[in-house]
C-alpha positions in Angstrom: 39.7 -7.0 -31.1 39.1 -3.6 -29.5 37.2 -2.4 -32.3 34.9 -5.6 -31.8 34.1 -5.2 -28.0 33.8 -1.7 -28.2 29.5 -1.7 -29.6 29.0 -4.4 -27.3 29.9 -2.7 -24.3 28.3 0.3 -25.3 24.9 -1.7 -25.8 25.5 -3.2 -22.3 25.9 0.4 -20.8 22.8 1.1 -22.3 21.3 -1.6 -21.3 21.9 -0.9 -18.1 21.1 2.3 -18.1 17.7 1.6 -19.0 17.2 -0.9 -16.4 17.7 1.6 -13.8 14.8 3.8 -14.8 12.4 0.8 -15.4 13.1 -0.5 -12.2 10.2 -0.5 -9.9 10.2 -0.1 -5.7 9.2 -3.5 -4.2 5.6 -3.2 -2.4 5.7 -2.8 1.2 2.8 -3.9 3.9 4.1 -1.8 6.6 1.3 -0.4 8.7 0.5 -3.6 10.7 -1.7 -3.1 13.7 -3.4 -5.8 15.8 -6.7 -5.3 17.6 -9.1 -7.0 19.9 -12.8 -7.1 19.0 -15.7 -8.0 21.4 -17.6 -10.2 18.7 -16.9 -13.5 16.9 -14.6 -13.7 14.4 -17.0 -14.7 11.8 -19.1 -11.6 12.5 -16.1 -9.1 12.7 -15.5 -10.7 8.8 -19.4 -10.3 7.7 -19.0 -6.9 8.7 -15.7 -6.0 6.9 -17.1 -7.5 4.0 -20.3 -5.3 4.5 -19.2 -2.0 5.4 -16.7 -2.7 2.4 -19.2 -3.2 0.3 -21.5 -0.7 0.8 -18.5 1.7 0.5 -17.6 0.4 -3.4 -14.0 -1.2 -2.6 -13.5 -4.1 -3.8 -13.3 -7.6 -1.8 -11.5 -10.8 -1.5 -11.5 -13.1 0.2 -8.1 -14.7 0.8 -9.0 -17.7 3.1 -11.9 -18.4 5.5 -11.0 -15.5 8.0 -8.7 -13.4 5.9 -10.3 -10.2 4.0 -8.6 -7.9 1.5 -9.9 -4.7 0.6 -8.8 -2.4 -2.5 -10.1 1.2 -1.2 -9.3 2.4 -4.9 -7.1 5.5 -6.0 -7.7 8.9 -4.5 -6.3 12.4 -5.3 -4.9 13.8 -2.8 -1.8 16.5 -1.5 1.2 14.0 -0.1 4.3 15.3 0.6 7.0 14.4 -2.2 11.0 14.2 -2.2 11.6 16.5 -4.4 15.6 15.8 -6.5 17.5 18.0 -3.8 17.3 15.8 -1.0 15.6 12.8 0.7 12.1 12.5 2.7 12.9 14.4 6.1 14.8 17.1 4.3 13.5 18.1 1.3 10.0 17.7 -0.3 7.0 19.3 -2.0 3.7 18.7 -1.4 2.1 17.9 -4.8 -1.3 17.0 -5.9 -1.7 13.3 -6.8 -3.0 9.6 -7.1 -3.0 7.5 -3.8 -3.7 4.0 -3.9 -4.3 2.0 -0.7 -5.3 -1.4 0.3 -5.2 -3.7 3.8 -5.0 -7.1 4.1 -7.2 -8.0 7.7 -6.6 -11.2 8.9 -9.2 -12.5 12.0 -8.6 -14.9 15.0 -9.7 -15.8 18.2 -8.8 -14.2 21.8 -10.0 -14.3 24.8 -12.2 -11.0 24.2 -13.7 -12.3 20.7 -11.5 -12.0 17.7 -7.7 -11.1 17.7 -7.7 -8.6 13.8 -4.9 -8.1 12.3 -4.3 -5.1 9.8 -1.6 -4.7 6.7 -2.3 -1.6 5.4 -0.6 -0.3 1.7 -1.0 2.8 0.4 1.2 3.9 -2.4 1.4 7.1 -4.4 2.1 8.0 -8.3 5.0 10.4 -8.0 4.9 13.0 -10.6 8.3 13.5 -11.5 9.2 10.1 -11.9 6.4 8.0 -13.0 6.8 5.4 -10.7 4.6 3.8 -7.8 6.1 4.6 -4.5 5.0 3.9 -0.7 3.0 5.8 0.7 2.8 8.0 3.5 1.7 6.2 6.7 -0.9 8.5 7.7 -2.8 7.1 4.8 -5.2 4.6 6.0 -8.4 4.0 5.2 -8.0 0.2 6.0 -7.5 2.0 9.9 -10.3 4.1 9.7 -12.6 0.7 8.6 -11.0 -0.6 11.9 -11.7 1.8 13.9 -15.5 1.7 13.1 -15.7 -2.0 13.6 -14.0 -1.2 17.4 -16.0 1.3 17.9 -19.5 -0.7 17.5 
């Protein structure tokens, strides 16, 4: 009987085994900000849609007042744990792919339109070959916001 369990279990450890380095980190929106605009909320989303646009991201509209913007993969130096030790402690800052995308969704306030941002930029980690989040301090989807405050 022992001879019989022991290939299964062996093929179960493996199994398992394998499942921990195909497992994927779950996606996190975690740079929300809210703003007020001085405009309508139909023209704060014409001109997300716009400036978008005429940048080359990609647009979608989720509902009648909610925009999503892919702003693509960039290179760029992000700081990476490296196997010694966890993100405040130990990490490298490597050259790699940074992919971001925001979520703005646009309602009414007193001053205009009430805009809500979900910003998600992840990075490629080298080592691993796994999509991870990103660091916070990349934002395009802030920057876009910005601009639209701004005018």
């Amino acid at each position: 009987m022992r001879r019989a369990l022991a290939p299964l279990l062996g093929l179960l450890a493996l199994l398992t085994l394998g499942a921990c380095h195909t497992a994927k980190p779950a996606i996190q929106n975690f740079a929300n900000v809210t703003y007020e605009v001085a405009d309508t909320p139909d023209a704060v989303v014409d001109r997300l849609r716009t400036d978008a646009s005429a940048a080359g991201y990609d647009v979608w509209m989720d509902g009648p007042r909610t925009v999503r913007i892919d702003f693509g993969v960039q290179n760029m130096r992000v700081p990476v744990p490296t196997e010694y030790g966890l993100w405040g402690t130990r990490v490298s800052f490597r050259d790699t792919q940074v992919r971001s995308s925001a979520v703005y969704s646009v309602g009414t306030s007193a001053a205009g339109s009430l805009v809500t941002l979900a910003n998600n930029p992840v990075y490629w980690h080298p080592d691993i070959g796994v999509w991870l989040p990103g660091p916070y301090d990349v934002s395009p989807g802030a920057e876009m916001l910005n601009r639209l405050i701004a005018n």
